[in-house]
C-alpha positions as CSV (number, residue, x, y, z in Angstrom):
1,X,-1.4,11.9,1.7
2,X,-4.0,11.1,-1.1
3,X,-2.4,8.6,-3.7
4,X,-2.5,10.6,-7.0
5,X,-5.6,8.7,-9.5
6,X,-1.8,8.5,-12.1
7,X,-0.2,6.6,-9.3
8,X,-2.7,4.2,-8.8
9,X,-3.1,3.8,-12.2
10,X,0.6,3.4,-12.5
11,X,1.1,1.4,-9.7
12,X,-1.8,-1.3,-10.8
13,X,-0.1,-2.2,-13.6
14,X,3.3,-3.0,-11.5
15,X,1.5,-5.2,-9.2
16,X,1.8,-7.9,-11.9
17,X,5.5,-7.9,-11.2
18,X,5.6,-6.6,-7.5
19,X,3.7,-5.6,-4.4
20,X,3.0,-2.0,-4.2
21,X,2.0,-0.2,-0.7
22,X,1.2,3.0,0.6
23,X,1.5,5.0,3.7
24,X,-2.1,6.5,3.2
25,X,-5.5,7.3,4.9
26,X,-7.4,6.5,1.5
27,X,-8.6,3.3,1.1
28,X,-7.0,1.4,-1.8
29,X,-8.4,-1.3,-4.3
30,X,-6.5,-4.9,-4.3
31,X,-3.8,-5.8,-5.0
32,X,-2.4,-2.4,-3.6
33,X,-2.1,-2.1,-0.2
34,X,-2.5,0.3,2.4
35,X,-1.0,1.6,6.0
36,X,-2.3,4.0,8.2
37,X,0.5,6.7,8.9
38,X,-0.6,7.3,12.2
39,X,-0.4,3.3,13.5
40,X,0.7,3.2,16.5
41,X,1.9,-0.9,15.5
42,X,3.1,0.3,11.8
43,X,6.4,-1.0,11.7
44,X,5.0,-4.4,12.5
45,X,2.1,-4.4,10.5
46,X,4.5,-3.5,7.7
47,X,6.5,-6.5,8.8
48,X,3.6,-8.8,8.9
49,X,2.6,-7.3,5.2
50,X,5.8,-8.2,3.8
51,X,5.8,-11.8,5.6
52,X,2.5,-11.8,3.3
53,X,4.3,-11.7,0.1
């Protein structure tokens, strides 16, 4: 799924309160972040993302 241009928009001006991913394909400009749907390790590497915060 292809992040809408209004929810990146949208979603850029939250990250100055909180972290905001995306299961997506697309890459993405910091500080959003990104997961590829189709990871085989995406449970973990969601884990490890949030250890991140």
């Amino acid at each position: 799924m292809k992040p809408t241009p209004e929810a990146i928009a949208f979603c850029q001006k939250l990250t100055r309160e909180i972290v905001v991913a995306f299961l997506t394909d697309e890459p993405l400009e910091a500080p959003l972040k990104g997961f590829p749907p189709n990871q085989s390790n995406l449970i973990s590497t969601i884990e490890t993302g949030l250890e991140e915060i």
